[in-house]
C-alpha positions, -999 to 999 in steps of 0.1 A, spaced: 0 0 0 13 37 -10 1 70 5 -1 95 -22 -16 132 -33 -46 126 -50 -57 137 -85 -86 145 -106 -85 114 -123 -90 94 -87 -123 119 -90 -146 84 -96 -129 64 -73 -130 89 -42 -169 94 -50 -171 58 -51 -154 52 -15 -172 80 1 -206 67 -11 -191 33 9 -182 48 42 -209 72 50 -249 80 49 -260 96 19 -271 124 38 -233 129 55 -212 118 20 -201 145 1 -210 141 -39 -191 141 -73 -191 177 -75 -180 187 -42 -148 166 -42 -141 175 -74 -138 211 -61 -120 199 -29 -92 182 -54 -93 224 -75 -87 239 -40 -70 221 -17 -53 189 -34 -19 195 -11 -41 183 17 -58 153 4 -41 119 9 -50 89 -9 -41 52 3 -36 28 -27 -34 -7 -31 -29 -27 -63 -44 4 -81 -71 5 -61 -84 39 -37 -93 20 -4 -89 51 20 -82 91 21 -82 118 40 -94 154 28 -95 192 40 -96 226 40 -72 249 58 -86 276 79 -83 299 106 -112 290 124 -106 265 155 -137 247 145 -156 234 112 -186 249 97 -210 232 77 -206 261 51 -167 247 49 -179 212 36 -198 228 8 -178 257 -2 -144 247 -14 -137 286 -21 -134 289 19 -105 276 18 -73 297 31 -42 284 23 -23 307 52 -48 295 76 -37 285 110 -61 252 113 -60 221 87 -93 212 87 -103 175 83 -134 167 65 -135 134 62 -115 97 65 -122 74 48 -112 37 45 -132 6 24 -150 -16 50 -127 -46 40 -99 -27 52 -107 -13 84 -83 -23 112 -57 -24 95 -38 8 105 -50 25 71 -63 55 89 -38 60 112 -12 62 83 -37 88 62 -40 106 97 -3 109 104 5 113 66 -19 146 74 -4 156 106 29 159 95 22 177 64 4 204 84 35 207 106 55 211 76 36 234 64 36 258 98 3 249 107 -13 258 144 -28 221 143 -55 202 131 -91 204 134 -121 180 128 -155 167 138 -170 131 147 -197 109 162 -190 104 199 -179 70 197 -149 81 178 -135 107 203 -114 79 216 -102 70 182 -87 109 176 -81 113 209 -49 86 203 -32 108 180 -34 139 206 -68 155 196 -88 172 223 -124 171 221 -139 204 224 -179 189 234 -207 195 211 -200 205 176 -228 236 159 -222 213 128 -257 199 118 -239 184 91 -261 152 76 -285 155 105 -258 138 130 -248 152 166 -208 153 161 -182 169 187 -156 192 177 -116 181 180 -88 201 181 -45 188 179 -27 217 185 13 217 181 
């Protein structure tokens, strides 16, 4: 398995995944990743096997210490000299969960937003993932504003 940038052409294959891992009413569509790759492709990590997209990680940077649901929607919010990278979503194929995909997409993230001067990372997630985050050093912050999909999530924060 290789970690790499993704590309336009892995457009299908992202959509595909996301479709996979999450509710239609929290997975973002064809056309919003495909403005995510436009705007912020520096910050969205792909893990490949045998040609195949079975995970990624995706997000804005901002200076905000929390998301908005406006951020998942609007790619054009992005802020390259933000303090914050954001994490909208990660994502690995059911067949290989537990496998230590996501930690590698997670730390492939993390130390790209401490290359890149970063204040720290920021995301939101269902309560019975806090403990999940909180292994790489993530706070949670309680109870997110984010109505995204119609879920409750809670706010996280890693701060360098």
């Amino acid at each position: 398995m290789i970690i790499r940038q993704a590309q336009i052409e892995d457009l299908d294959s992202i959509t595909g995944l996301e479709a996979v891992c999450f509710p239609p009413l929290e997975a973002a569509g064809r056309e919003s990743f495909k403005s995510r790759l436009e705007a912020f492709r520096e910050s969205f990590l792909l893990a490949v096997e045998d040609g195949e997209v079975i995970g990624f990680v995706n997000g804005g940077v901002t200076d905000n210490k929390v998301i908005y649901d406006e951020m998942y929607a609007d790619a054009a919010l992005h802020n390259p000299e933000g303090a914050y990278q954001a994490i909208f979503g990660l994502d690995v194929h059911p067949d290989y969960r537990r496998q230590g995909i996501a930690a590698r997409l997670m730390e492939g993230l993390i130390e790209l937003a401490r290359e890149r001067g970063k204040k720290g990372l920021i995301l939101t997630c269902k309560e019975h993932m806090i403990h999940y985050y909180e292994k790489f050093g993530y706070v949670s912050m309680g109870l997110s504003e984010s109505k995204h999909g119609g879920a409750v999530w809670y706010d996280m924060i890693l701060e360098f």
